[in-house]
C-alpha positions as a printed Julia matrix, in Angstrom:
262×3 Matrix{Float64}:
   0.0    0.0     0.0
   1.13   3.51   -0.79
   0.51   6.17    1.52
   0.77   9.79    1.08
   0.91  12.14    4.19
   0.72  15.59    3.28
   2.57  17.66    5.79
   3.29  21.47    6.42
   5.93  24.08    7.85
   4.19  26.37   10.28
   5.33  29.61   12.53
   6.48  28.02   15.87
   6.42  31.06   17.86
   3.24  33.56   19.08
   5.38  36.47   17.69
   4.8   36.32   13.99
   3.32  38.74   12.28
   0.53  40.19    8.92
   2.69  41.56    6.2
   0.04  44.7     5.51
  -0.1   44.32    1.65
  -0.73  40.98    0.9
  -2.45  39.92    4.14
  -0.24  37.19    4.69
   1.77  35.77    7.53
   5.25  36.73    6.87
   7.33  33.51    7.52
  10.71  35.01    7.16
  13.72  34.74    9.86
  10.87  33.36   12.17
  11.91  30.12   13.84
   9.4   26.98   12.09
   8.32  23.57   12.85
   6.35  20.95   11.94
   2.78  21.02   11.9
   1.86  19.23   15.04
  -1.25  17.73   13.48
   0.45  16.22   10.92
   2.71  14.45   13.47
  -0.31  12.02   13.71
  -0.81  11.71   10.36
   2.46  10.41   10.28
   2.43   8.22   13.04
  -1.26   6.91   11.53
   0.16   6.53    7.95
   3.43   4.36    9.76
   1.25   1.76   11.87
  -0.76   1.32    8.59
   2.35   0.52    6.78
   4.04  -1.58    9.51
   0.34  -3.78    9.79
   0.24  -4.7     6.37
   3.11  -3.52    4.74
   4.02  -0.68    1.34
   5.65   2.82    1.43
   4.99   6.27    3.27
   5.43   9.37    1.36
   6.04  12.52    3.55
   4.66  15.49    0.69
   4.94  19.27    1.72
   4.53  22.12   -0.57
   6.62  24.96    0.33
  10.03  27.68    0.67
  13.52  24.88    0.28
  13.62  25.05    4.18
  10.57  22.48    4.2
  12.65  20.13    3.68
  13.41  20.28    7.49
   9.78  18.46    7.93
  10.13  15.88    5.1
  12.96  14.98    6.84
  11.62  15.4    10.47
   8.6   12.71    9.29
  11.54  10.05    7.94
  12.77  10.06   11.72
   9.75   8.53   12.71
   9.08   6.34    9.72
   8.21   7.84    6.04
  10.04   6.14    3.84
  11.01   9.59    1.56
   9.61  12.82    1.07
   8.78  15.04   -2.02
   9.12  18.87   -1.61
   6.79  21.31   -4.03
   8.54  24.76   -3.98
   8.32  27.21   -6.86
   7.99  30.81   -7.01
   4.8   30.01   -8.78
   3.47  28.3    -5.7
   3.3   31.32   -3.61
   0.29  33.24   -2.05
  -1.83  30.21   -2.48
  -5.02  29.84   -0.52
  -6.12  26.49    0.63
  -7.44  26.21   -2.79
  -4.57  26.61   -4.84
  -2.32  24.48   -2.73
  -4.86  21.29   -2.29
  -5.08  21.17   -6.02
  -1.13  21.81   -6.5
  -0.9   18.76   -3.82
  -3.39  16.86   -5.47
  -1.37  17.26   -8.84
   2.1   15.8    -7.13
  -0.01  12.94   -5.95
  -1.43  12.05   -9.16
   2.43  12.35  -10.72
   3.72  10.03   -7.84
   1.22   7.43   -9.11
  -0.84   4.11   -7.65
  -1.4    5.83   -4.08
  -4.18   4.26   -2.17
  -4.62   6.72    0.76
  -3.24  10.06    1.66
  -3.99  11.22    5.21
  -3.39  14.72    6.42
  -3.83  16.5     9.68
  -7.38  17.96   10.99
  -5.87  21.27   10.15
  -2.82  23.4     9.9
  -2.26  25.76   13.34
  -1.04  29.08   11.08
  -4.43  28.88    9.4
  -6.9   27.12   10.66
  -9.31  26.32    8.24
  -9.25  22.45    7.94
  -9.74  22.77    3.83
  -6.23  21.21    2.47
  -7.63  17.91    3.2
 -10.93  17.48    2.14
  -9.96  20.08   -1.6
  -7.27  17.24   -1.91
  -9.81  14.89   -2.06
 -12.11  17.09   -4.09
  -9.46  17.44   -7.15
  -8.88  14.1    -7.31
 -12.45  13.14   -7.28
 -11.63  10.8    -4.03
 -13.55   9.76   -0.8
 -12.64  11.51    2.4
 -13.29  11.17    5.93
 -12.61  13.87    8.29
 -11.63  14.08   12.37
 -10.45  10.38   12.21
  -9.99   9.4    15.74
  -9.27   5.68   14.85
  -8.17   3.42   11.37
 -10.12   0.35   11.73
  -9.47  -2.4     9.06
  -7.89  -1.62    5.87
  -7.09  -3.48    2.96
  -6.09  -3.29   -0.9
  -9.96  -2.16   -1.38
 -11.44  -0.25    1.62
 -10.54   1.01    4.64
 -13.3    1.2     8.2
 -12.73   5.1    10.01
 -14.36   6.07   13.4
 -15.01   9.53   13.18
 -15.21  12.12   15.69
 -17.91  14.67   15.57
 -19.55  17.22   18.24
 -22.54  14.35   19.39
 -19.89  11.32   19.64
 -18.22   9.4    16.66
 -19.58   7.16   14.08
 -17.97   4.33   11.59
 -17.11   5.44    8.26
 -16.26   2.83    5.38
 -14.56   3.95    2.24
 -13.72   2.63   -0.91
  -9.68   3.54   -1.63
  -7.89   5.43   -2.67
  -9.37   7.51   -0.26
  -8.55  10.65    1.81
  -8.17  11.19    5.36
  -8.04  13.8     8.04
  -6.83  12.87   11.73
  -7.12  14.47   14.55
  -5.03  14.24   17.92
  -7.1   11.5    19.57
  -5.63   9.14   16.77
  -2.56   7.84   18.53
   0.93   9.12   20.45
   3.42  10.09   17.94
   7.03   8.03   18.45
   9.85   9.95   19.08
  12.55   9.82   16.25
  15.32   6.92   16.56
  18.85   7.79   15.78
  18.6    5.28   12.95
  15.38   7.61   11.74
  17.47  10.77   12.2
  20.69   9.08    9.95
  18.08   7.83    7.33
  16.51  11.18    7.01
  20.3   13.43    6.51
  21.34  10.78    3.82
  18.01  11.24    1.94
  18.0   12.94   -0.69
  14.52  15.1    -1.54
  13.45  15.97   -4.35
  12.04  19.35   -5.3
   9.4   19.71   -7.66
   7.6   22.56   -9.76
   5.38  23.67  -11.11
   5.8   22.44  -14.33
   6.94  19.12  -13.02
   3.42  18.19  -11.62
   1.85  19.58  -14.84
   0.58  22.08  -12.74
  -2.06  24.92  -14.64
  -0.41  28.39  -14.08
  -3.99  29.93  -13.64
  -4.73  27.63  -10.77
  -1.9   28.22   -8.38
   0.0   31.28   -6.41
  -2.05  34.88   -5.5
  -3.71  34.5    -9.27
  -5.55  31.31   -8.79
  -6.51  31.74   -5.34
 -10.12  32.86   -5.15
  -9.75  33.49   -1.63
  -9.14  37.33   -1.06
  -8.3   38.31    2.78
  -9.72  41.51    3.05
  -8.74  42.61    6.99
  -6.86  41.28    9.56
  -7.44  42.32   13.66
  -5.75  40.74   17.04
  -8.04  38.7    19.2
  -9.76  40.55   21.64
  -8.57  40.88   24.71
 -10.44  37.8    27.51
 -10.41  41.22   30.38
  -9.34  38.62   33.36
 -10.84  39.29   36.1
  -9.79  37.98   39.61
 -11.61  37.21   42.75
 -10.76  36.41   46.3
 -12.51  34.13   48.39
 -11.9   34.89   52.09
 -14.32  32.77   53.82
 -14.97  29.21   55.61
 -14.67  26.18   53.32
 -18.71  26.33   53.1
 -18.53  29.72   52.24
 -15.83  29.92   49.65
 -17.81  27.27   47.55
 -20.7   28.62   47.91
 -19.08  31.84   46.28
 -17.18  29.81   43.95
 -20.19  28.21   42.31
 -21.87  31.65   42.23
 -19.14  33.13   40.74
 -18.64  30.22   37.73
 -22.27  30.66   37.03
 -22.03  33.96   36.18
 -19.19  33.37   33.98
 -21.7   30.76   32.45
 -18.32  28.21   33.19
 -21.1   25.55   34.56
């Protein structure tokens, strides 16, 4: 079985920042790190592999520096990783960059699942995923919280939603999202960590996936971010309790309530 786990480079700090023009996190001299939802991606996409065998493909689209979390996912088990990065590539909305991703999976060939993370932390919009699985006309499930059996021909999905969870079974190739609740991510071997400096990734374009130039970077995004604020502020407010035991939770419970907490 060939597995594709799309992953992405993120801002690892609180401190970056909206570049004013374009709308758009600026990313550079700002330390990065793996998504951490697509740590369980990986981890999923591994136990599939080492159940009933075939490859994991770590796929990222981004600047050359990605190549720090193609390598990061052969630590724990991906058997290579593919790097999109092109000029072309950049400013694209979740749009642009599930069809780009969807391209390099149809030019890696004969893949029978690709799972990604719920969502990426930078953006939030849990849309990579499930447009992956719209361009190439594939199944999905979303907030997978468990891989049941899987096989050359279907794979069985509990899936997490607001009222509980329910079973999912898809035909493959098929697309899935994971959330956190999957599994515990493995920390990386020293074997992993030699594996992933002596591989080599590839970097691929635009032009290498066959990629349309009117459906990726700022001019085929359709998504237009118009303003950008800071949260507003929670105003914390703190109270004392100076009272007997009785008292105090008496107070406390009167005090939660009116911060509708319970």
């Amino acid at each position: 079985m060939r597995i594709v786990v799309c992953v992405k480079q993120v801002p690892g700090t609180h401190d970056a920042s909206i570049d004013p023009e374009t709308k758009r996190i600026i990313r550079e001299g700002i330390k990065v790190v793996i998504n951490p939802f697509d740590t369980y991606a990986i981890e999923a996409a591994v136990q599939i592999k080492e159940q009933i065998g075939g490859e994991v493909i770590a796929l990222s689209m981004g600047p050359s520096r990605a190549v720090t979390v193609l390598r990061e996912g052969i630590t724990v088990g991906a058997d290579r990783g593919i790097l999109l990065s092109d000029r072309a590539f950049g400013g694209s909305d979740t749009w642009a960059t599930s069809y780009a991703l969807a391209r390099a999976i149809q030019k890696i060939g004969d893949v029978d699942l690709v799972i990604c993370g719920k969502q990426a932390i930078d953006g939030d919009t849990a849309q990579v995923g499930p447009g992956i699985a719209a361009h190439l006309h594939w199944p999905q499930a979303t907030y997978v919280m468990e891989v049941g059996e899987i096989d050359g021909a279907s794979v069985t999905t509990k899936r997490m939603h607001e009222d509980g969870w329910d079973l999912c079974s898809l035909r493959l190739p098929a697309v899935l999202t994971v959330v956190k609740d999957i599994n515990q991510p493995r920390v990386p071997t020293l074997k992993g960590r030699l594996a992933a400096e002596e591989q080599q990734i590839p970097i691929w374009k635009a032009e290498d996936i066959g990629a349309d130039p009117e459906l990726i970077g700022l001019h085929g995004s359709p998504t237009r971010v118009v303003k950008t604020n800071p949260p507003a502020g929670r105003g914390k407010k703190s109270v004392v309790l100076d009272g007997t035991v009785q008292q105090n939770v008496r107070a406390l419970v009167h005090e939660m309530r009116q911060r509708s907490l319970i």
